[in-house]
GUVEX-946800 format. One record per residue (C-alpha): residue in one letter; x, y, z. Coordinates in steps of 0.25 Angstrom, whole numbers, plus 2048, in hexadecimal, padded with zeros to 3 digits. Last residue first. Example, Ala and Ser with C-alpha at 12.3 -4.5 7.8 and 13.67 -1.06 7.14 Angstrom:
! GUVEX-946800
S8377FC81D
A8317EE81F
This chain:
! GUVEX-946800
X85F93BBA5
X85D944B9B
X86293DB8D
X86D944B85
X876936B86
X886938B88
X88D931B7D
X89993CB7D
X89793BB8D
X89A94BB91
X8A594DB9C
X8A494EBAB
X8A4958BB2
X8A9958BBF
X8B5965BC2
X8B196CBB7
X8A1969BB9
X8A396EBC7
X8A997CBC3
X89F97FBB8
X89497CBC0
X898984BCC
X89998FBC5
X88E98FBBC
X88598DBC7
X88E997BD0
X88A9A1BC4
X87C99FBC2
X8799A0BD1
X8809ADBD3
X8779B4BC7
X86B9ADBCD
X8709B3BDB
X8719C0BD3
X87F9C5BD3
X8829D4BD6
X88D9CEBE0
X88A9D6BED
X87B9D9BEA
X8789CCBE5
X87F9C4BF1
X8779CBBFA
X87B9C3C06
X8739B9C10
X86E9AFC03
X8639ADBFD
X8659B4BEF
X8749B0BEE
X8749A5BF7
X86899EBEF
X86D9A2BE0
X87C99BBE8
X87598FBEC
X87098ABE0
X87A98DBD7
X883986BDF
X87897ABDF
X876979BD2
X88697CBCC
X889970BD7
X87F967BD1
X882969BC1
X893968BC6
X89195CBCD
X887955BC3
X890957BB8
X88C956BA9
X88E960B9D
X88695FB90
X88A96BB8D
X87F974B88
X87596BB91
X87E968B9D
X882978B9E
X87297DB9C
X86F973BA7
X87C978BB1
X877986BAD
X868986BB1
X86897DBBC
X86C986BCB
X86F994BC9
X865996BBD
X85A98FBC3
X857993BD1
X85A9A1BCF
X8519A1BC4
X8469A0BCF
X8489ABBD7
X8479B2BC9
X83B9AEBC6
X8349B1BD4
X83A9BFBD3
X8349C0BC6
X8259BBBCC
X8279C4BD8
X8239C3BE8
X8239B2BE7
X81B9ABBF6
X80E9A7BED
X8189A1BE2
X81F999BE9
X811991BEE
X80C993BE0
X81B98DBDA
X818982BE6
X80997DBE1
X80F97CBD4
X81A973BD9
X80F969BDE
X80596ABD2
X811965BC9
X81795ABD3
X809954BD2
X80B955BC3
X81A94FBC3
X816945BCD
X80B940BC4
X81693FBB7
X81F938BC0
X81392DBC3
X81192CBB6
X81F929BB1
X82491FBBC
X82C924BC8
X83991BBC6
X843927BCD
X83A92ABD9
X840934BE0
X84D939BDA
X84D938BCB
X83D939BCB
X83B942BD6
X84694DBD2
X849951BC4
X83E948BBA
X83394BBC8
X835959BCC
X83A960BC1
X82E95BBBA
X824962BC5
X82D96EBC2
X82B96FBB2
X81E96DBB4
X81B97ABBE
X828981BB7
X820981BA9
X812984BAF
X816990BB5
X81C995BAA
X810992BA2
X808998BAE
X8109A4BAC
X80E9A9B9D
X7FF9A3B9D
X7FB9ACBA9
X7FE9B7BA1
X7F89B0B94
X7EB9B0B9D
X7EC9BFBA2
X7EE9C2B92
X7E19BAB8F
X7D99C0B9A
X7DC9CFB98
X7D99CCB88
X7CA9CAB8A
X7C89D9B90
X7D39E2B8B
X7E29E2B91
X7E79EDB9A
X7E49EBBA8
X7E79DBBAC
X7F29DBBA1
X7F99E5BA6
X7F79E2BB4
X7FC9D4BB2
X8099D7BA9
X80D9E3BB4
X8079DABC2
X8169D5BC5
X81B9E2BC6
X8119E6BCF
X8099F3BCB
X80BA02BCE
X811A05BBF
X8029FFBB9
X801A04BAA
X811A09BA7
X8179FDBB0
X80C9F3BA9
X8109F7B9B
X81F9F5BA0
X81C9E6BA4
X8159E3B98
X8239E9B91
X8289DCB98
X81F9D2B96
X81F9D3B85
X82E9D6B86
X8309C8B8D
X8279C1B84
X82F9C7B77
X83D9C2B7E
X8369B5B82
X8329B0B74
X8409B1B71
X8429A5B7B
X83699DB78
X83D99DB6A
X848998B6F
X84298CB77
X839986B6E
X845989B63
X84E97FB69
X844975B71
X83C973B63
X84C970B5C
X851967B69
X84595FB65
X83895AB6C
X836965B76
X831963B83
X841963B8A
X841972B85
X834974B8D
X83A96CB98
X846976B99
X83C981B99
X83597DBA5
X843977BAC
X849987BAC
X852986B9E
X856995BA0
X84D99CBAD
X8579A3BB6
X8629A3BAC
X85F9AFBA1
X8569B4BAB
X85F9B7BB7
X8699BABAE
X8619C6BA8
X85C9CBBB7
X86B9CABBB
X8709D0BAF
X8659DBBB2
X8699DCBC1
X8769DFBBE
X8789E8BB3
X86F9F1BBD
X8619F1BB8
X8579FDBB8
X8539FCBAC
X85E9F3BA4
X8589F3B94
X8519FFB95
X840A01B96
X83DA01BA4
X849A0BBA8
X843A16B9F
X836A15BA8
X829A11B9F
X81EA1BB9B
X826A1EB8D
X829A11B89
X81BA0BB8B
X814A17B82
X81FA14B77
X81BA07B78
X80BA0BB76
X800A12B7C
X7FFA0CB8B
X7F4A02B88
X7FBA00B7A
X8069FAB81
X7FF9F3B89
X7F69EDB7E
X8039E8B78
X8099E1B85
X7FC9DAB87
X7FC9D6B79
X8099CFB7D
X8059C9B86
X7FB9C3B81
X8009BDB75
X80C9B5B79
X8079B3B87
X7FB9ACB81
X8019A3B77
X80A99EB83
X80199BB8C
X7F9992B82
X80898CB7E
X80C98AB8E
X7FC984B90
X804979B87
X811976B8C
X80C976B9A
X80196CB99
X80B964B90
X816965B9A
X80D960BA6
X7FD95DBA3
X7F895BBB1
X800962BBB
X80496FBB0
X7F4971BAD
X7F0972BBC
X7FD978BC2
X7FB983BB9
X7EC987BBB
X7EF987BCC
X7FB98DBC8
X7F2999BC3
X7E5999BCD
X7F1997BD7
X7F89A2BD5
X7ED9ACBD2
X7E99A9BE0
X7F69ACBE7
X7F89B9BDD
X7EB9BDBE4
X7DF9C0BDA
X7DC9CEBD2
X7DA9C7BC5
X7E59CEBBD
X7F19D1BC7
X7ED9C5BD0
X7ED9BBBC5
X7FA9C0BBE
X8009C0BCA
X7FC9B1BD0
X8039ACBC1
X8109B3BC3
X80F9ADBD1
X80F9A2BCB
X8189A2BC2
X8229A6BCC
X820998BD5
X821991BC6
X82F99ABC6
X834994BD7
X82C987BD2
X836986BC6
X843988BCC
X84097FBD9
X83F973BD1
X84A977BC6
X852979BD3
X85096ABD8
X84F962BCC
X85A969BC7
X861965BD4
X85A955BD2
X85F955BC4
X86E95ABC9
X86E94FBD2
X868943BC6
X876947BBD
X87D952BB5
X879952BA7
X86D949BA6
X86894DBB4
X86895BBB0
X861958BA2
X858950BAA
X85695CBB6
X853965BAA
X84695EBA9
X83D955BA1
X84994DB98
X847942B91
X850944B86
X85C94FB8A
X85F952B7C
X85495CB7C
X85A967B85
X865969B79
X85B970B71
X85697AB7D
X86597EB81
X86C985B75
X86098DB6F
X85598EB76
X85D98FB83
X86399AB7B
X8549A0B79
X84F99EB87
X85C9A5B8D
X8599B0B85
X84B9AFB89
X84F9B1B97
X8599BBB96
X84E9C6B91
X84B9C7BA1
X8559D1BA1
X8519D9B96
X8429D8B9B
X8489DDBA9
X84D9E9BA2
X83F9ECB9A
X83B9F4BA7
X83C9EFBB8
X8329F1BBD
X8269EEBB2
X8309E5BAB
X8319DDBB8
X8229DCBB7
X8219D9BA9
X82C9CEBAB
X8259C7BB6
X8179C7BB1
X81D9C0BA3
X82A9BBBA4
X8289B7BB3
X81A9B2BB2
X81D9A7BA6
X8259ABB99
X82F99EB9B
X823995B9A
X81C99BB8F
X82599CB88
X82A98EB89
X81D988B86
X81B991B79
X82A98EB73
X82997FB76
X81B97EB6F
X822985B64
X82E97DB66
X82896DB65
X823967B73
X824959B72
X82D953B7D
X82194DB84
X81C958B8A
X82995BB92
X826958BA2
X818952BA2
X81894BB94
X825946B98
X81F943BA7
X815939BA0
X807937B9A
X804947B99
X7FB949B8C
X7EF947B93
X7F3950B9E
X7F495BB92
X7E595CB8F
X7E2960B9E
X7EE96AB9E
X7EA971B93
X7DC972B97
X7E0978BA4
X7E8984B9C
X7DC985B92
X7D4989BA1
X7DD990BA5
X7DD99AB98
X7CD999B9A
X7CE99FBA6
X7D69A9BA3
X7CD9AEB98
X7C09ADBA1
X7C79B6BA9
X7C99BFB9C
X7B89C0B98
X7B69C2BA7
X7BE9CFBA7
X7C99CFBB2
């Protein structure tokens, strides 16, 4: 790499550092921690969630799927801002009648009592270090495709960046080196898209030098695998406890509303944007990694001055993923699981320390998961099995509804739990005999189960009951 584009990334860590530095002062308490004090209006809510949700998976890990697989997986994947938008629309506003609350384990408690807290605790817990853990290894990638060095270094020269800005300045550090971040991925890559195309003569030039299969709506996708791929995203990472906090930070149902919506078309563009990156990399550099398309492009074609930029808005797109789950984890920890269960009078300041140290301590497991991870997709997608199955649709169902049963919230959690475990774990292809995905399976014993426990114990809405998170 030029000196002239090394001395760029360095100065992009550098602002990220200061950021974090300036925000500790404005950290008294674990709200400023948690949800920036409540006071993030919709364009700064629209910036920070698109750059969480658009981290190494939708950037490096779409253009490499892309690459191998054509514009199919980009149809696929398409679910996910869908699901952003109608969360935007329906969910989003209603998040803000729960005053006080930092995770979705308050909502959860709120609804269906401290057990069902501690399991979201639990599998909100393991969900986000199993993506940061993909993050990661987006990050170690990107370093070891453009500088040369082992994807272990790159990893923690990275997180070692993130764990230092997120530990000392929380939500607000997060919130804003995700608007810096932000406004590079949003100009950057796309202008890398743009002078690819041109390197190769035009769109016209790209369609040509691409198999037929690449450019159609299913490629090589049976019915199957593509409704499996497009459930798998629709679900796997809906209302995930980072983007859940986000709506939380807002001060009005109204900024949470069209924050999220917006965030949500912005997707669509983004995803286009990384995918067709993906094709320019299968007609430059056929014989590469998948996962090296969106770095090698960038690393070969861009001018001097310019290669450092795009490589730092490249790193921006995942460490503000990372970033988002490294906070949003070490929250989990203490609102869901120390403080009801451990040390229920813990006082604000030391809760606020144990949230930091708790901080640095998960990020040193996401690099550890992330050393042992053989794709940054497949990382993605081993997670989501742990979210949609288990606290997705009993939390969407108390929110809409306003339903409450302990029994049946605990019992859909753990069924879904167990089946996602026997379905991808266990001693028979269940997949191959029922043509179901163990998400897939997970989903529909969650449901399930749900539906039959609440019938049997629910118990009916309080015509005075108080919107406030327990």
């Amino acid at each position: 790499m030029n000196l002239i584009d090394l001395l760029g990334l360095l100065v992009y860590f550098a602002i990220l550092i200061l950021i974090g530095y300036r925000s500790a002062r404005k950290v008294s308490n674990s709200a400023d921690f948690a949800v920036a004090g409540n006071k993030i209006i919709w364009p700064v809510l629209f910036a920070t969630l698109a750059a969480s949700f658009l981290g190494g998976g939708a950037s490096m890990g779409r253009a490499g799927k892309t690459f191998a697989e054509g514009y199919a997986f980009m149809f696929a994947a398409s679910a996910f801002p869908i699901a952003t938008v109608l969360t935007g629309l329906y969910i989003a506003p209603r998040l803000k009648r729960y005053t006080d609350a930092h995770t979705v384990g308050d909502i959860m408690a709120h609804h269906f009592g401290v057990s069902a807290r501690l399991f979201t605790g639990i599998f909100s817990l393991v969900f986000c270090v199993g993506i940061l853990g993909a993050q990661a290894l987006a990050v170690g990638t990107v370093f070891h495709t453009i500088l040369g060095i082992e994807v272990a270094t790159g990893i923690l020269i990275g997180m070692a960046v993130v764990l230092l800005y997120s530990t000392v300045g929380g939500m607000w550090a997060v919130i804003q080196t995700d608007v810096v971040q932000f406004l590079m991925l949003a100009v950057f890559l796309p202008l890398t898209m743009l002078i690819g195309i041109h390197e190769l003569g035009g769109p016209a030039a790209l369609v040509e030098r691409l198999p037929e299969a690449h450019l159609s709506l299913m490629g090589d996708y049976s019915i199957g695998m593509f409704v499996s791929i497009f459930v798998a995203f629709l679900l796997g990472e809906t209302l995930v406890p980072p983007y859940t906090q986000r709506a939380l930070s807002a001060p009005d149902s109204r900024h949470a509303r069209i924050g999220y919506s917006v965030a949500g078309g912005f997707g669509f563009l983004f995803y286009f944007v990384s995918a067709t990156i993906g094709l320019i990399a299968l007609v430059l550099y056929p014989n590469i990694s998948p996962d090296q398309a969106m770095p090698a492009l960038i690393r070969d074609i861009l001018p001097v001055g310019i290669t450092g930029l795009v490589l730092a808005s490249l790193l921006a797109v995942v460490m503000s993923t990372a970033d988002s789950y490294l906070n949003s984890a070490a929250v989990i920890f203490v609102s869901d699981i120390y403080k009801p269960f451990i040390e229920p009078g813990v006082g604000e300041r030391k809760r606020l320390w144990i949230e930091r140290i708790v901080n640095l301590l998960i990020g040193i497991g996401a690099v550890i998961f992330a050393l042992y991870a053989t794709s940054i997709v497949d990382a993605l997608l081993l997670s989501y099995a742990l979210w949609a199955p288990t606290i997705l649709l009993p939390f969407v169902f108390a929110v809409l509804f306003d339903l409450r049963c302990s029994r049946s919230a605990i019992a859909a959690m753990l069924a879904g739990a167990l089946v996602t475990i026997f379905w991808k774990w266990g001693p028979f292809d269940l997949q191959a005999a029922t043509g179901l995905t163990a998400l897939i399976a997970g989903v529909i014993t969650n449901v399930a189960v749900f539906t039959l426990v609440y019938r049997c114990f629910r118990v009916l809405p309080r015509a005075s009951a108080s919107p406030n998170a327990q």
